[in-house]
C-alpha positions as a Markdown table, in Angstrom:
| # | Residue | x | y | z |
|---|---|---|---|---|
| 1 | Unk | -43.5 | -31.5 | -22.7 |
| 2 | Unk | -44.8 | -34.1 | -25.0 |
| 3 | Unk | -43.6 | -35.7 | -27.6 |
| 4 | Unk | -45.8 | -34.4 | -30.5 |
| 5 | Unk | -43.9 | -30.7 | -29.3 |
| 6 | Unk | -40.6 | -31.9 | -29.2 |
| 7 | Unk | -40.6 | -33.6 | -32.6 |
| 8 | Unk | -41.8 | -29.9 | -34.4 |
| 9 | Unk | -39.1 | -27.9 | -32.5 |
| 10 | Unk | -36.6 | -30.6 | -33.6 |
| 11 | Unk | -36.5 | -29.8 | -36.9 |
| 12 | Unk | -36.5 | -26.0 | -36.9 |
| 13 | Unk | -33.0 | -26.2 | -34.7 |
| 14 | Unk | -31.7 | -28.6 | -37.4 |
| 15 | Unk | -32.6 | -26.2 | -39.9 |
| 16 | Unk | -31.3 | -23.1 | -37.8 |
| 17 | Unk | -28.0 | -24.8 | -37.0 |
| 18 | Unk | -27.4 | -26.0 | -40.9 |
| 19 | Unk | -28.4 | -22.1 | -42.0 |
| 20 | Unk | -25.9 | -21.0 | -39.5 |
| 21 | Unk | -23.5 | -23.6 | -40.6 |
| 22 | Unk | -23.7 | -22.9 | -44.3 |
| 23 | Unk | -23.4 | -19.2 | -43.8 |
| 24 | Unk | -20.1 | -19.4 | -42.0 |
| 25 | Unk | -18.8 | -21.4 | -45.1 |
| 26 | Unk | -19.9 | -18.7 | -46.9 |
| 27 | Unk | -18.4 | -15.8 | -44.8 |
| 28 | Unk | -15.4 | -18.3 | -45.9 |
| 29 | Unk | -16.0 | -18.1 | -49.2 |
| 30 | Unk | -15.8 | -14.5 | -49.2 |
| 31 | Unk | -13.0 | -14.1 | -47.4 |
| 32 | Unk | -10.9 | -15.8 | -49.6 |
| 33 | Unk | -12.9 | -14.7 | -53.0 |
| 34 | Unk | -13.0 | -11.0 | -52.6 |
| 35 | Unk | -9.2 | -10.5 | -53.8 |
| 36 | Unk | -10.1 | -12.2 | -57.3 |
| 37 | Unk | -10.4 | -9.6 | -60.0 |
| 38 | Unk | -13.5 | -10.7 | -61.1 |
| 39 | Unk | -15.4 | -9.2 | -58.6 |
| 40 | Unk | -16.9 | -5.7 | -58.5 |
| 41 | Unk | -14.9 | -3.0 | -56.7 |
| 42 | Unk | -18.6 | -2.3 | -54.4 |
| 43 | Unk | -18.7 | -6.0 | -53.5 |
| 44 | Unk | -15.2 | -6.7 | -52.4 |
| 45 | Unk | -15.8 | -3.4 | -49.9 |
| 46 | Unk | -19.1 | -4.7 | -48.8 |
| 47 | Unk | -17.4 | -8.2 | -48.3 |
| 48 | Unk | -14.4 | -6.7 | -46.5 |
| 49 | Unk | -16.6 | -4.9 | -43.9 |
| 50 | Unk | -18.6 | -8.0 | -43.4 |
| 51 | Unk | -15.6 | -10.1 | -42.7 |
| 52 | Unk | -13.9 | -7.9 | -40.7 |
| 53 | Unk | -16.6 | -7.8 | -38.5 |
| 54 | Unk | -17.6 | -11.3 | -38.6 |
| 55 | Unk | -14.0 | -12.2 | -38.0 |
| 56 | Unk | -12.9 | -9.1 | -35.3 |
| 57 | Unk | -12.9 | -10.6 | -31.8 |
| 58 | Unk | -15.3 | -7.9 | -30.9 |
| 59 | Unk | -18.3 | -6.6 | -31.6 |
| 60 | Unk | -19.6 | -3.3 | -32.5 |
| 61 | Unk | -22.5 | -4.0 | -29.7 |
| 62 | Unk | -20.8 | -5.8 | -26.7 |
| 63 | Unk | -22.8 | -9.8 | -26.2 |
| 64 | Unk | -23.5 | -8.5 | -22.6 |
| 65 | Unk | -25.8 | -6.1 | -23.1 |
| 66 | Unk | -29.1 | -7.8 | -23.0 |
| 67 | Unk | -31.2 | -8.8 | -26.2 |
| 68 | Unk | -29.1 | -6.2 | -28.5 |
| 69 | Unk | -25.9 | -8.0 | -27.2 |
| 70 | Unk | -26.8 | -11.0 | -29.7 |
| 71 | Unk | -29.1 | -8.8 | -32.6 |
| 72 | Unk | -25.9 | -8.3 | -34.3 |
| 73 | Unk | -24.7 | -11.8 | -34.4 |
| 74 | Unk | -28.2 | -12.9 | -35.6 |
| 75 | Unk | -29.2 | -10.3 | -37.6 |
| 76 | Unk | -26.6 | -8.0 | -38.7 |
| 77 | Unk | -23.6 | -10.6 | -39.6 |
| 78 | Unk | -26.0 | -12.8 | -41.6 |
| 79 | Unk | -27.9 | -10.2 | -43.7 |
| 80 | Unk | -24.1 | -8.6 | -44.4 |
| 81 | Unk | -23.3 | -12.2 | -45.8 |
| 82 | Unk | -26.5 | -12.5 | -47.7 |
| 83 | Unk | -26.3 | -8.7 | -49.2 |
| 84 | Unk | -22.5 | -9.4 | -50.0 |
| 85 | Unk | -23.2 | -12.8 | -51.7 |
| 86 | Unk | -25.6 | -11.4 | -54.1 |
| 87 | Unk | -23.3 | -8.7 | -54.9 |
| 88 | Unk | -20.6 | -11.4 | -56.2 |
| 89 | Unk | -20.2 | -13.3 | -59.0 |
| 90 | Unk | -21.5 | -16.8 | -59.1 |
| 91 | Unk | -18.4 | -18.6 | -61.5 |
| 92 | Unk | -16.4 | -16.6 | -58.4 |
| 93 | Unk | -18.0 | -18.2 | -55.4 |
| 94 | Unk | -18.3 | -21.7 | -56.9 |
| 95 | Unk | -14.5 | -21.3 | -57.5 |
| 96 | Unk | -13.6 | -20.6 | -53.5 |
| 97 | Unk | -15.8 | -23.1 | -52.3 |
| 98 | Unk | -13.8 | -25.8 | -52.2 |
| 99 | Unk | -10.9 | -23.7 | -51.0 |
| 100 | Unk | -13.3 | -22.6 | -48.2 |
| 101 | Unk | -13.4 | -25.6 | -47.2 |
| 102 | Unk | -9.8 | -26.6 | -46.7 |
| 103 | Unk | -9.2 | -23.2 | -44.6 |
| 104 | Unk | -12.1 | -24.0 | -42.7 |
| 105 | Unk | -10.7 | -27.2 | -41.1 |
| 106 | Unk | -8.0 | -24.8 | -40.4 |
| 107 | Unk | -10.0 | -22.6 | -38.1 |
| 108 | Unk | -11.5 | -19.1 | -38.6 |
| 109 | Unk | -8.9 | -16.4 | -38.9 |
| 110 | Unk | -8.8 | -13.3 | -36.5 |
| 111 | Unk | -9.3 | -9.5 | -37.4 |
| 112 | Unk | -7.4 | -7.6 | -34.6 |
| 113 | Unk | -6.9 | -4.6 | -36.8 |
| 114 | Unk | -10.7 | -4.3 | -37.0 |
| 115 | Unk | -11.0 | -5.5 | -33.4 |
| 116 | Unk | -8.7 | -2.7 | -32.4 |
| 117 | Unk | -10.9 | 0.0 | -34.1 |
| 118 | Unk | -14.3 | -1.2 | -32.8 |
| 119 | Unk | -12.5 | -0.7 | -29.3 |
| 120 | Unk | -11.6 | 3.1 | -30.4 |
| 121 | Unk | -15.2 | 3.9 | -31.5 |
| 122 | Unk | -16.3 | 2.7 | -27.9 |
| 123 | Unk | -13.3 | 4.3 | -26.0 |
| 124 | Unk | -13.9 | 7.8 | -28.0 |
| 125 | Unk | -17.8 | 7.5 | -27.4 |
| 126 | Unk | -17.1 | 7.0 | -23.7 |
| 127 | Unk | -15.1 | 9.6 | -23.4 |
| 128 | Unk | -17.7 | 12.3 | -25.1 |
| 129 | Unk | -20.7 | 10.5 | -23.3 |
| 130 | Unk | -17.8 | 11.9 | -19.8 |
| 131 | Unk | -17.1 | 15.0 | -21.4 |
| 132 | Unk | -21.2 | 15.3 | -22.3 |
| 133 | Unk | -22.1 | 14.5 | -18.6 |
| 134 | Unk | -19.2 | 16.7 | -17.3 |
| 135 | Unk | -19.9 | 20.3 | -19.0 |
């Protein structure tokens, strides 16, 4: 590879890595912002959803099932962030960003409750997909 090609893709991982970085302060942000009662009742459901899934220890389509493994880590969390960050009020997210920040250096809290759900869908699903190919 020469070094003309390495110099373009250098900059688009930068800018990858610092979008994926600023949205996880954000999922922050939302996580701690969606109690205030300033915001909407619709947005602090949408933001619940999207943090309980961003923050569950698993995911609603397992990592090692090839290509669709990873859509919802690239796709799905980050458009849930983006739809639920529009949906909140600005005064409201400037608020919780500094707060973000402390909790971040704490490390990213864990969802087990929703954790334990996305494990029931996929138990219950198995279990029709047995009784499907059984009758």
């Amino acid at each position: 590879m020469d070094a003309k090609t390495n110099e373009t893709k250098q900059p688009l991982l930068y800018k990858w890595k610092a979008m994926a970085k600023k949205l996880k302060a954000n999922l922050m942000v939302m996580y701690l912002a969606y109690r205030d009662p300033r915001v909407p009742l619709f947005a602090k459901i949408v933001a619940i959803c999207v943090v309980a899934y961003a923050f569950s220890p698993v995911d609603l389509i397992p990592d090692f099932i090839p290509v669709l493994g990873y859509l919802d880590d690239i796709v799905l969390v980050p458009l849930g962030i983006y739809i639920a960050l529009r949906l909140f009020p600005k005064e409201v997210l400037e608020e919780y960003r500094a707060k973000a920040e402390e909790q971040r250096k704490l490390g990213k809290p864990r969802n087990w409750l929703t954790g334990t759900l996305i494990i029931a869908v996929w138990v219950v699903l198995a279990a029709l997909c047995g009784w499907y190919i059984l009758n």
